[in-house]
N, C-alpha and C positions, 0 to 999 in steps of 0.2 A: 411675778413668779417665773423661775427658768420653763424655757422654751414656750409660754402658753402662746404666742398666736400659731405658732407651727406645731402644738400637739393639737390646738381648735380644729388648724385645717385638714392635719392630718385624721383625726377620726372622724370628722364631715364626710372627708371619701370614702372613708372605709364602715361607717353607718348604715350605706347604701348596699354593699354584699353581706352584711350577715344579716343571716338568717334565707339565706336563696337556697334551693335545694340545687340547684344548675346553678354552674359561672361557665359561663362563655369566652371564646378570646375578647367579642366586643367588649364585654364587661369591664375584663380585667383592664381591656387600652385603654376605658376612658377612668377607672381609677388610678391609672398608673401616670393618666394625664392631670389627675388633681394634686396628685402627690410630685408631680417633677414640678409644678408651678407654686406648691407650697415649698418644698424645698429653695426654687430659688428666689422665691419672696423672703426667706429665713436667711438669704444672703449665703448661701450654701455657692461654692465651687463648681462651676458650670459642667468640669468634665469630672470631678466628681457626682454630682448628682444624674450627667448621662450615664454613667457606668453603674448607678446604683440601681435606677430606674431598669437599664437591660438586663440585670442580674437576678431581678426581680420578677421581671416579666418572662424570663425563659421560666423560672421554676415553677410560675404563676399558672403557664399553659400546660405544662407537663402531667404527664400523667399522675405524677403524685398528689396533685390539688383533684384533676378530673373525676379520682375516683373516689375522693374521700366525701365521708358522708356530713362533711359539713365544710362545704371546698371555699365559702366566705370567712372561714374563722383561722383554715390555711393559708389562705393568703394573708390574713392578720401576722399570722406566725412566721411567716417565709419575709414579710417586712420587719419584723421584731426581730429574728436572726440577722438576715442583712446588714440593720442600723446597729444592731452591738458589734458585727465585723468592722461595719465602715468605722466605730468611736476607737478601735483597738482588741476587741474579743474580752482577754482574762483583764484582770486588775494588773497595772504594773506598780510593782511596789519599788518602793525607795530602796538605793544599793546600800549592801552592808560589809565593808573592808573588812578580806582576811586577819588584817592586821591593824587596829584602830589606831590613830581614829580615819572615819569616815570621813572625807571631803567633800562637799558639794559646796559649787560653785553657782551662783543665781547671778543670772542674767537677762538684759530688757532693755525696754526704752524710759524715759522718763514718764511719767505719770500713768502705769501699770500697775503699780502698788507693788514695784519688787522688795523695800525695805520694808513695809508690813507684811510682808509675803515672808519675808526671812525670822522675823518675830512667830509669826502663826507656824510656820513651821517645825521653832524650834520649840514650842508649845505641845503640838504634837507630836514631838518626839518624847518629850517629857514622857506623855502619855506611856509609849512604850516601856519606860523607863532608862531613857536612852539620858544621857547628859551631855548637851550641845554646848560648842562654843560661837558668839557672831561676833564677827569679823568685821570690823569697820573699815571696810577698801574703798569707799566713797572719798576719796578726798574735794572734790568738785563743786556740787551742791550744797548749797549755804544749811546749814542744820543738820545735813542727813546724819553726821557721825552723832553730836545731839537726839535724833529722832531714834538711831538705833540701839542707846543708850539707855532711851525712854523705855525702848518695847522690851529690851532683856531686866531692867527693872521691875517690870509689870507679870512676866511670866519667870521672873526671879533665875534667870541662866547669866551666866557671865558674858562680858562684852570686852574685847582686846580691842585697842585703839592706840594708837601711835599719830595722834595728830593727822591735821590737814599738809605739813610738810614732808612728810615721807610718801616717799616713791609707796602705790600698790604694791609693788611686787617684792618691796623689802617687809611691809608690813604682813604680808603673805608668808613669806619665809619664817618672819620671829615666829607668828601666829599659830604656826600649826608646829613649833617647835614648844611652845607654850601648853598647847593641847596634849602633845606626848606628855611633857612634863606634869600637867595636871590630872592624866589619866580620862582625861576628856573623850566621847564616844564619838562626837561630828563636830566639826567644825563648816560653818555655814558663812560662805564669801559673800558679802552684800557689797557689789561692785559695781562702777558707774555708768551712768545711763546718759544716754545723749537724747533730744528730742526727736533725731532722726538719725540713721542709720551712715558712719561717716568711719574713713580708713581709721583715723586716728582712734577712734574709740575701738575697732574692730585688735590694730595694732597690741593697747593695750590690754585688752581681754587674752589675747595670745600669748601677752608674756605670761602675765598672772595662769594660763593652761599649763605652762611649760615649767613653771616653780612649782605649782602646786601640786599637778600631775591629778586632774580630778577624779574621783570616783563616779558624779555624778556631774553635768552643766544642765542645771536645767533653766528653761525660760520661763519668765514671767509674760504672760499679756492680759490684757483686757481684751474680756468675750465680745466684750458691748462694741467693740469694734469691728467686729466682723471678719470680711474678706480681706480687713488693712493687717489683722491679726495674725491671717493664716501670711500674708506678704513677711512681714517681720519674723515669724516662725522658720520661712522658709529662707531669707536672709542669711537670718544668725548658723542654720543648720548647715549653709555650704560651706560657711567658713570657721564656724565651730566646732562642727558635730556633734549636736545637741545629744545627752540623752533621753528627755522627757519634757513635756511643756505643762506650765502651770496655769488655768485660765483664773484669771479673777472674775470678780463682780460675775461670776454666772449665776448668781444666784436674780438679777437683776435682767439679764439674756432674755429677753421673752423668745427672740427670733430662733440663736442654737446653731447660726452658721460657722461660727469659728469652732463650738464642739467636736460636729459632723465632719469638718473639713481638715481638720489639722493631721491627724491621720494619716489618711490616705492622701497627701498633699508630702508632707516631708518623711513619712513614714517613722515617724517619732512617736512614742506614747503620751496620751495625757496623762500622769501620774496622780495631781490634785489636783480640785477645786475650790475656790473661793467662793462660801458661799453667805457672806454676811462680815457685816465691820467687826465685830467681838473676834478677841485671839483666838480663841477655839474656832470659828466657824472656817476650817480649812481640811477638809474632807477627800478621802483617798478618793480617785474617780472609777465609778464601777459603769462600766459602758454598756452592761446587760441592765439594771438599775435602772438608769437614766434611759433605756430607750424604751425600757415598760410603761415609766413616768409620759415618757412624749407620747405612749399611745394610749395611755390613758387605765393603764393596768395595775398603778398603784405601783409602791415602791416599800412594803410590809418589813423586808428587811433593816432598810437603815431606819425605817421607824422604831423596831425594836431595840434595833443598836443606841437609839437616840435613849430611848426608855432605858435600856441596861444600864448607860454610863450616867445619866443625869437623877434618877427616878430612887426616892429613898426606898430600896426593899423594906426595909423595919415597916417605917410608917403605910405605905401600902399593902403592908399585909395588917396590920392593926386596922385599920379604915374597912380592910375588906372584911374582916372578923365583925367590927361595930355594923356592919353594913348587913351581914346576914341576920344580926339581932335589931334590923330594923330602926337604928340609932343612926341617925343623920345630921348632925349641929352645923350651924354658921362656922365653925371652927376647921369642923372636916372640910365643908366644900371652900376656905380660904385655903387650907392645906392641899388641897389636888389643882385647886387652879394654879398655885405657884409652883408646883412642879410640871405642872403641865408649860407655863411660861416657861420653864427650861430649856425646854426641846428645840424649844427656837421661834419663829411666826408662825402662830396657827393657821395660816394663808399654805406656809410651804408644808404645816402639816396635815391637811386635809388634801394637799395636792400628791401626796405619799399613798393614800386610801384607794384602794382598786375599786373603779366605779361613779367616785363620788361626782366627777364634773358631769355624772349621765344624770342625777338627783334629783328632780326638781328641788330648785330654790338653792342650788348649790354651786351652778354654774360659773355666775358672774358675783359669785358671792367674796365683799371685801370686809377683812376685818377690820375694826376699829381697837386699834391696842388701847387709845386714849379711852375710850369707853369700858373696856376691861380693866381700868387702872381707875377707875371712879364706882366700879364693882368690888373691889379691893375696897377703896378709903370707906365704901359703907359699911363694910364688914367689922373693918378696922374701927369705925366711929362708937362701934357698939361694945356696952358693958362684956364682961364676962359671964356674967347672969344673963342677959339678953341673948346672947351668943346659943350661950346651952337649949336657951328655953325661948323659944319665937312667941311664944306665946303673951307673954308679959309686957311685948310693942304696943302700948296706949301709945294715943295720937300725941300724946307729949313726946313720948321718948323718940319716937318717928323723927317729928320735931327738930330735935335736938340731933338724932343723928343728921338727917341733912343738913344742919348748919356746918357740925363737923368736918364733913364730909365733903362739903361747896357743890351739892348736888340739890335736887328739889325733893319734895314731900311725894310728890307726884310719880319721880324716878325710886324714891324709896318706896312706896307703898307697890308700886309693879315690879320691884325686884325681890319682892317679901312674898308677892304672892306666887311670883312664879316658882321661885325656893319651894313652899308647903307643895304647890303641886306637883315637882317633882320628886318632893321625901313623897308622898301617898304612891308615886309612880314606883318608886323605888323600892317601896315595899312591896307592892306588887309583883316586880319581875323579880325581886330576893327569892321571894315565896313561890313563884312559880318554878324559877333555875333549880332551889331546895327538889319539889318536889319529881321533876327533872330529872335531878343528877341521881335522887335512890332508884327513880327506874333505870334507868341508862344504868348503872352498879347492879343493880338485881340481874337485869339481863345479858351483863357483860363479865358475870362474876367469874366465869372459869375462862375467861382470857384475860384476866389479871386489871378487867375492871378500864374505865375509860372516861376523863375529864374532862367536862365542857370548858370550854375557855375562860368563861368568868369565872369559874370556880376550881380554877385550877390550883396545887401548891405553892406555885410561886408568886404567891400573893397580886396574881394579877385584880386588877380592878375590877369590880363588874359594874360594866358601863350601862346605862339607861336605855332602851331604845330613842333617842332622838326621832326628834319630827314632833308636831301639831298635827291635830285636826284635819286642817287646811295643807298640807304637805309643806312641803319648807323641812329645811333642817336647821336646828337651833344647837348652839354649839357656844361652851361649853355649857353641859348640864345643862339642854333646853332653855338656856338662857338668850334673848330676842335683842335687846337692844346694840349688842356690840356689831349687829350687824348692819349695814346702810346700803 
């Protein structure tokens, strides 16, 4: 999960001031000493993370924190501003030519993922509604004009390629004379990379500037690299002048030192992130977002964005309707777990939840996808009568689904039971949200009335409260075993 051992260490320190009624200078130095040595365990920038640590600690003593009446939850806040200054502040978004098309120009080293980076890219521009062109300037690397052929394929945008024998920078030329001519919105340069940083390659990327005259250069690197990350960022940016940097694989960053650093290192914006191998998983970078996420405040937003664009409104409001009437089938809960699998790893979605790594039993909790894909086949193994009606599982038909299924009797019969004790839970909180929402409406009737969350109109879900007995969160739908 991005940043988890530097969001661990970071709210270890800061565990210890909330809730003080007093914070002192002592205090604050020796939290401001867990947090500079998390930071540069997380591979963070040495005079970046000194200037972050004094910017924090001035505000930290000040009177703004001394008199407030909860000066541990201030200093929380005064780190959470800071760290979305140090990532960049607002969102930088991708440029949009006066006069299309757009150019960007992607640039990096070799094995950064800049040709899937130019694929995912032009994937999300789709989204916009934007119509991209990629650019095959790679002539160098055995497959790549091949590979990027592949990935405009796959998100169905066109690919100009003029062979491995022409010059870069004539294929630059045709290529974006091809884009006028097809009324195309961006044209996206996937240009060559060297293993290391060398005039010759630098040479060439200069010509290709000076043809193509970019809108945008922006770099590709991998996070998991670190401090060699923010090297190569700062590299390319004296002799390029980047406008924006693209991190890959962050979603894989536990540490976050190349996030933190890039910044205030070249003074470049992150614009994306890479957060997962599927073409869609390449996400604007929100540097408020992300540093809620490292302190452990949850990230609500792109959760709902995640919900808005993957999540069938139809069917989640049908399910939510079946659901006040108390109707719960094998069918429904195959239907929300597969849309819930949308969203991306329930690992990075419970890491979005404000709170959840404070949980017990939630902390060091890993999912098992393969375990939720054998929660599927049982589903799957069973009749359509079975489905409707749980009732009618004799130890035959049991049976029979786990062979189906390549599971045991043993995992069937614990996964049937947990199911019924969830529908009886579920009707429970229906019936109590029910009685709920007509008070909350009775007494909120001459302000135009007021919606609890699960029963809102927009067909949100109304979710179970999670948890056993025994504490733990069980997830999805109190469901035990995908956990290990």
């Amino acid at each position: 999960m991005a940043f988890e051992s530097l969001a661990s260490r970071l709210q270890n320190a800061f565990d210890k001031l909330r809730g003080r009624g007093k914070i002192d200078e002592a205090s604050v130095n020796e939290a401001m000493r867990e947090v500079r040595l998390a930071l540069l365990e997380a591979d963070v920038n040495f005079k970046v993370v000194k200037d972050f640590v004094a910017r924090v600690k001035e505000r930290a003593i000040g009177q703004e924190v001394m008199k407030s009446l909860t000066p541990g939850q201030m200093v929380i806040k005064i780190v959470n501003e800071e760290l979305t200054e140090l990532m960049g502040g607002n969102v930088a978004k991708i440029a949009v030519a006066s006069k299309p098309p757009t150019v960007v120009m992607m640039v990096g080293l070799q094995g950064a993922g800049k040709t899937t980076t130019t694929g995912k890219l032009a994937k999300y521009l789709q989204k916009q509604n934007r119509k991209p062109l990629l650019v095959a300037c790679d002539i160098y690397r055995p497959a790549a004009i091949k590979q990027l052929q592949v990935l405009g394929e796959q998100v169905n945008a066109p690919v100009f390629s003029l062979g491995d024998q022409i010059s870069p920078v004539e294929i630059v030329k045709q290529a974006i004379e091809h884009a006028k001519a097809q009324h195309l919105d961006y044209v996206l340069l996937d240009t060559a990379g060297r293993l290391h940083i060398d005039e010759a390659l630098m040479d060439e990327l200069k010509q290709v500037r000076e043809v193509a005259k970019p809108d945008e250069i922006l770099l590709v690197v991998d996070a998991m690299t670190g401090q060699d990350a923010v090297n190569v960022a700062e590299s390319f940016n004296s002799q390029l002048e980047l406008s924006g940097v693209i991190l890959t694989k962050l979603d894989g960053d536990t540490r976050g030192g190349a996030a933190l650093s890039v910044k205030a290192v070249t003074g470049k914006p992150i614009k994306f992130a890479g957060m997962g191998e599927k073409l869609d998983a390449l996400e604007p970078f929100h540097p408020d977002r992300m540093s809620s996420r490292i302190l452990g405040m949850g990230d609500v937003l792109s959760l709902i964005e995640k919900a808005q664009e993957n999540v069938d409104a139809e069917k989640a409001k049908e399910m939510e309707r079946q659901m006040r009437q108390g109707e719960f089938t094998f069918d429904m809960f195959l239907d929300s777990m597969q849309q819930m699998r949308k969203l991306g790893p329930l690992e990075d979605l419970l890491g979005m939840m404000p709170g959840m790594n404070k949980m017990k039993g939630m902390k060091d909790v890993k999912v098992d996808e393969k375990q939720l894909g054998r929660v599927e086949a049982i589903v799957k193994s069973m009749t359509k009568a079975e489905r409707l009606n749980p009732d009618v599982l004799n130890a035959n038909r049991r049976k029979r689904i786990a062979a189906g299924s390549g599971t045991t009797i043993q995992e069937v019969n614990r996964f049937i039971k947990q199911f019924e004790d969830m529908k009886k839970m579920m009707k429970q909180f229906t019936g109590m949200a029910g009685k709920m929402q007509k008070k909350m409406n009775k007494n909120q009737k001459k302000k135009g009335g007021l919606q609890l969350p699960f029963m809102g109109k927009q067909g949100n879900l109304p979710m179970p409260p999670n948890g056993d007995q025994k504490g733990g969160m069980n997830f999805p739908f109190n469901f035990k075993p995908p956990f290990k």
